[in-house]
C-alpha positions in Angstrom: -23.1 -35.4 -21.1 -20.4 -32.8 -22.1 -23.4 -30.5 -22.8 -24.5 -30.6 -19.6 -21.9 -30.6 -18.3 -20.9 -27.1 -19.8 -24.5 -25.6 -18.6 -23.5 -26.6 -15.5 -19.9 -25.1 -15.5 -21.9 -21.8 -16.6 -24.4 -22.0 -14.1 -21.4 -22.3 -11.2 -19.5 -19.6 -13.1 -22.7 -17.1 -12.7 -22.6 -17.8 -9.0 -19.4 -16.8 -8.5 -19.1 -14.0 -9.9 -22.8 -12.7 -8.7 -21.1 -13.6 -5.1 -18.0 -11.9 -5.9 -20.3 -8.5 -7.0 -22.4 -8.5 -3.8 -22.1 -5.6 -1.9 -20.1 -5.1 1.0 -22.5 -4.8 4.3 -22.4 -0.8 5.2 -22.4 -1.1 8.7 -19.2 -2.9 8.2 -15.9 -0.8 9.2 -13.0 0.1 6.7 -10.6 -0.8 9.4 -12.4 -4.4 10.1 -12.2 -5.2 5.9 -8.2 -4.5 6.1 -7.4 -6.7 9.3 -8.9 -9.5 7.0 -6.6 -9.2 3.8 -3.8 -11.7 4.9 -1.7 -9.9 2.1 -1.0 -6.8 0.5 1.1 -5.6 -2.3 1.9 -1.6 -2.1 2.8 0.0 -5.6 4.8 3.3 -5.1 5.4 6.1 -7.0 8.7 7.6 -8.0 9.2 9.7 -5.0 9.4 6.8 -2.8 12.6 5.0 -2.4 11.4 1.7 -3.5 8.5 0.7 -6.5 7.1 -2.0 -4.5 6.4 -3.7 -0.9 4.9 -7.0 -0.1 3.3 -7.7 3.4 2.5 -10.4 5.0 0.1 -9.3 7.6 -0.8 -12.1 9.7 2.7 -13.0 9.5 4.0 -9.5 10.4 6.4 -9.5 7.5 7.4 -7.7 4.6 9.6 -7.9 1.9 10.7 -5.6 -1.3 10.9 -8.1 -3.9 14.7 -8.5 -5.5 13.5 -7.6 -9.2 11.9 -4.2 -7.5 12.0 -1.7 -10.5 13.9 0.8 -8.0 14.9 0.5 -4.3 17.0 -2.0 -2.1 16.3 -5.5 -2.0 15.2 -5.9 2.1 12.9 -7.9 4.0 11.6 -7.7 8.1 10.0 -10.5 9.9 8.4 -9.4 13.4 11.3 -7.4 14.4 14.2 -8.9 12.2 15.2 -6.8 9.2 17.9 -7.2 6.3 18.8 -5.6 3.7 21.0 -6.6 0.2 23.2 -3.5 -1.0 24.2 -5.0 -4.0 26.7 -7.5 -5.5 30.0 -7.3 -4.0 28.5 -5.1 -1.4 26.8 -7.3 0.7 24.1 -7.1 2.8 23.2 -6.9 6.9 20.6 -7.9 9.5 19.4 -5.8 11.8 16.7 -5.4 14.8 14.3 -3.1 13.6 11.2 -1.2 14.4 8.8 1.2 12.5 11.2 4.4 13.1 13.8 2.7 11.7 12.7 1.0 8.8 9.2 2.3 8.3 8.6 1.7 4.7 8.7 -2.3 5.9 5.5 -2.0 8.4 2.0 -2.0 7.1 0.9 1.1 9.1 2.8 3.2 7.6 0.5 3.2 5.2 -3.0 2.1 5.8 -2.8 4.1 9.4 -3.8 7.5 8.1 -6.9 5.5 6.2 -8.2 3.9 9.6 -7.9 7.1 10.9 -10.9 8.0 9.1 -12.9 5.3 10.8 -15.0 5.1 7.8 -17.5 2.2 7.3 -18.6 0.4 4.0 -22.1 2.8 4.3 -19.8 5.9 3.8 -17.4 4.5 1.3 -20.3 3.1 -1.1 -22.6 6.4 -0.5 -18.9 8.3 -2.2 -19.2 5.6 -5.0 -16.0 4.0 -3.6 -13.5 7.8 -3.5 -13.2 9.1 -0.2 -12.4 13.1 -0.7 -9.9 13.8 2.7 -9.5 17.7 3.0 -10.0 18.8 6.5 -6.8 19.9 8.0 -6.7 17.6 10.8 -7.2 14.6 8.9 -4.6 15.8 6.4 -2.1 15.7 9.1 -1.6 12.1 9.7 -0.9 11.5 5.8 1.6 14.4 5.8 3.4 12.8 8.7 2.9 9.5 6.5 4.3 11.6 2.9 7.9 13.1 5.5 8.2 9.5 6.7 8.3 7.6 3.4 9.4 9.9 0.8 11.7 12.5 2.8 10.0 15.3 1.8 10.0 18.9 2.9 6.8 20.2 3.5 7.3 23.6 5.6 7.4 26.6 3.9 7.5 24.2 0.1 4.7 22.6 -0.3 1.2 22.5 1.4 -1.0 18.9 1.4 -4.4 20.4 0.3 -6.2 16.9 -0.3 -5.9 13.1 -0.2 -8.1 10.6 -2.8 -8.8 7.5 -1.5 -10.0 5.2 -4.1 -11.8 1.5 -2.9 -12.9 -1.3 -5.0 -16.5 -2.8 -4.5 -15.2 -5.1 -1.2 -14.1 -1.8 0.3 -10.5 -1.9 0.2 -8.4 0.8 -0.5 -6.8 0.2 -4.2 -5.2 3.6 -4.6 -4.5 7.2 -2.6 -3.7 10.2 -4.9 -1.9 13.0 -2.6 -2.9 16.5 -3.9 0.2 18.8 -3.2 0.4 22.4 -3.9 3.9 24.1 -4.5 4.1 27.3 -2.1 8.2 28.1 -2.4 8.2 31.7 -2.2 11.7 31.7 -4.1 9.9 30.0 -6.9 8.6 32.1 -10.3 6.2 29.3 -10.8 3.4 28.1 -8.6 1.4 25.0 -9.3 0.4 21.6 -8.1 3.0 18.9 -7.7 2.6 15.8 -10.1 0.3 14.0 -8.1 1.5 10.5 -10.1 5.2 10.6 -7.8 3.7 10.3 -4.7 1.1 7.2 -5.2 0.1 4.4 -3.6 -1.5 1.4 -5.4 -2.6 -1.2 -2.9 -3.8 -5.1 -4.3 -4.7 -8.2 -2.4 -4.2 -10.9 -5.3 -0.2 -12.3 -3.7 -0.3 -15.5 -2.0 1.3 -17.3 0.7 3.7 -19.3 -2.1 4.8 -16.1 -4.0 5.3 -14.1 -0.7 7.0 -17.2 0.6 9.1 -17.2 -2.7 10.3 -13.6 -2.7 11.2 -13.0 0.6 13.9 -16.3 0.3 15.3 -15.0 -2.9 16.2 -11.7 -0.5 17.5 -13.5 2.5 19.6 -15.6 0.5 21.4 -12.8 -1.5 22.0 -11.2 1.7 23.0 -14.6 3.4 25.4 -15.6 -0.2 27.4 -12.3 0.4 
């Protein structure tokens, strides 16, 4: 009984993860595969003011968790924001929007991707990178790179490409900015360390962790 049992645990097993491999239809859109992930966890790199943000998408919230590795402890649901300074500094909540704390709404990141309007058919035909280089599409993600990170781009530094990297469901896992350094005051030219200006997306957080770190941040923020 155990025996078969077993075969048929293996059998299942098989199954699933053939199901899981399938192919993502290519007439499907890009845009249509990231309305459906309920949540997303953003890894950044260190030019960003915070390591890590944690959306809720049906929810319309987002949270950067309280053991961040760098960045302030702050959370928005719909347009409700608050944010933890620290012990003995406190905290405040705030209405918000996407000017004012864009780093919180999911746009801010995934926009300059749907901008593409790419489908699964173009994505799998790349074997899952996505080469951005035409100066128009460059444009949104340098808006997106100023927004986020603060930096200067006029007359400093030129965006001359964006890698988008999908896994095999088509979703964007990470986008490598390729920045070159034109300062004319410097004595050395040469591309910018592509590895400070990252973005690692995954889709693995559920509703009980989201659930779980966005309380641990309201309630520091609530305690002070």
């Amino acid at each position: 009984m155990r025996k078969r049992n077993k075969v048929l645990f293996g059998i299942a097993s098989c199954l699933f993860l053939t199901a899981c491999a399938k192919e993502v239809d290519g007439a499907e859109k890009i845009n249509d595969i990231l309305k459906q992930q309920p949540y997303v966890d953003v890894q950044l790199g260190e030019e960003y003011h915070q390591s890590e943000v944690k959306f809720s998408t049906e929810e319309d919230k987002a949270v950067v968790p309280k053991d961040a590795e760098w960045g302030r402890a702050e959370y928005r649901e719909k347009k409700e924001a608050g944010i933890y300074y620290g012990e003995g500094e406190g905290g405040e909540i705030f209405e918000t929007d996407s000017e004012i704390t864009p780093e919180l709404y999911m746009d801010a990141y995934f926009e300059s991707i749907q901008n593409l309007n790419l489908t699964a058919a173009q994505v799998q035909k790349e074997e899952y990178v996505i080469q951005v280089t035409e100066n128009k599409k460059l444009e949104l993600f340098e808006e997106e790179l100023r927004m986020l990170t603060g930096i200067i781009m006029k007359d400093h530094y030129e965006l001359t490409g964006v890698e988008i990297t999908f896994d095999k469901q088509c979703r964007p896992v990470q986008k490598n900015f390729q920045l070159q350094d034109i300062d004319e005051d410097e004595l050395k030219k040469g591309t910018i360390e592509s590895e400070d200006y990252v973005q690692k997306f995954s889709y693995e957080t559920g509703q009980r962790k989201f659930d779980r770190t966005i309380k641990k941040v309201k309630k520091e923020i609530n305690e002070e």
